[in-house]
Steps between C-alpha positions, in 0.01 A plus 500: 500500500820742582658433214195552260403827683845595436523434136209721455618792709835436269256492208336801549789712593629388172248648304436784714916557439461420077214796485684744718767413285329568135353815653831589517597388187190673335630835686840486320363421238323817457751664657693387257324675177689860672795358546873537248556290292317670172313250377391599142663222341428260705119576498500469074706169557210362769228657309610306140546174733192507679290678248662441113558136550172450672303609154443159355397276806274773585343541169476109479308461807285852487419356111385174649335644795287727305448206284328295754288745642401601154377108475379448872341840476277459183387145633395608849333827330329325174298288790310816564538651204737783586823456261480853421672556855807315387703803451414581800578169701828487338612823534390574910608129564854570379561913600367470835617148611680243236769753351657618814492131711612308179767737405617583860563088550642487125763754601533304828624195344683664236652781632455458894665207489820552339515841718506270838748259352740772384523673837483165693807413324656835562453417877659145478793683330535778736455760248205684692770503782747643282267809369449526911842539559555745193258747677260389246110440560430182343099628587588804234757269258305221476106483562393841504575523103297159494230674694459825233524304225192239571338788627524652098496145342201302655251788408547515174546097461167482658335749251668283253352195630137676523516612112660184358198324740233661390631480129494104596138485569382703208720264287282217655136688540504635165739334272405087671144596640356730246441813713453810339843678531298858583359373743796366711625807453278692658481296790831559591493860415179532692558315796903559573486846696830659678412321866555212323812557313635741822411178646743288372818751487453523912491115480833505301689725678409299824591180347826657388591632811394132705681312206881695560468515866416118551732388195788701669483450805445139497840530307680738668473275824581167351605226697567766804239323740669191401815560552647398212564623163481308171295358152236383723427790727454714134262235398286477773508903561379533112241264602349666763505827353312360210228372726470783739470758189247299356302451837563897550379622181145336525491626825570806427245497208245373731575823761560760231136374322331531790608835560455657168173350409 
């Protein structure tokens, strides 16, 4: 009985220590946006990583998206005899919820990933030590150009996402189904107002903002509460960051719906 009522007292002092510790980490981090060194360049190198090379996988799955709610949404309409709403379905569906989820946890995997492994690996090889000792912030060198970049990048890859979306499900309603194409038309133009669309760029810049901090961190602190530092520690840091964004962003999309509708 001790020893189990002492493993959770150790249990819950270690997470109470982990959040004190990415609060923190968050602080620096924003901190760290102020801070020398410039970080121009850096920002245009994040912003082509995160944002050019995320183009195609996010056009793939906004196509396909769109594509299935185009077919989903004229069967479930045609029952009662609404497929003139369509436009509408599509467009609202992907705007206010779809576009910002799916391309905050498409940038996760792509993007937040390789972030986590790349400083894990800079903390197994002492180089975040190294910057410390140069009287460098590694908060300012390393995440906070991350940090300004997805904050640019997800936005418009989510706007991206909506258009080639809702491009999908026309290509489906009216060029598979037969619906007239003026008609899908002006159900999107008709029922997408600027809640909806402000809507999903405070969604983004949330998800951007959860996706750097968690990816990060996670990496920054890699194999530091085990006490050791190697190829597995990177691994199972990149792991858990990739779960915890995920978790975190439809979270966050739950909270940040309820408060805007």
């Amino acid at each position: 009985m001790i020893q189990w009522v002492a493993w959770l007292g150790a249990f819950f002092l270690d997470r109470v220590g982990e959040l004190g510790r990415s609060g923190l980490f968050f602080y620096r981090m924003i901190r760290g946006l102020f801070r020398p060194p410039g970080k121009f360049h850096f920002v245009v190198k994040q912003v082509y990583f995160i944002g050019t090379k995320s183009f195609f996988v996010i056009g793939f799955t906004g196509a396909f998206t769109g594509m299935v709610l185009g077919l989903q949404g004229y069967y479930t309409l045609s029952k009662f005899g609404s497929e003139g709403l369509l436009g509408s379905a599509v467009a609202l569906s992907l705007i206010r919820e779809l576009g910002p989820v799916l391309s905050a946890l498409m940038v996760t995997g792509r993007a937040g990933s390789a972030m986590c492994a790349e400083i894990g690996i800079m903390r197994i090889e002492e180089q975040i030590d190294a910057l410390e000792c140069m009287a460098i912030d590694p908060h300012a060198y390393l995440v906070a150009p991350k940090l300004i970049a997805c904050l640019i990048a997800l936005p418009l890859l989510t706007a991206f996402f909506d258009v080639v979306g809702i491009l999908g499900g026309y290509a489906i309603g009216v060029d598979l189904l037969g619906l007239s194409s003026g008609i899908y038309m002006d159900g999107v133009e008709r029922s997408v107002a600027w809640e909806d669309v402000y809507m999903g760029i405070v969604k983004s810049l949330w998800f951007a903002l959860l996706i750097i901090w968690i990816c990060t961190y996670k990496g920054f602190y890699a194999g530091l509460d085990e006490g050791s530092f190697g190829p597995e520690q990177v691994s199972k840091a990149t792991t858990n960051a990739v779960v915890a964004s995920s978790v975190s962003v439809l979270v966050c999309d739950y909270v940040v719906t309820s408060i805007l509708l």
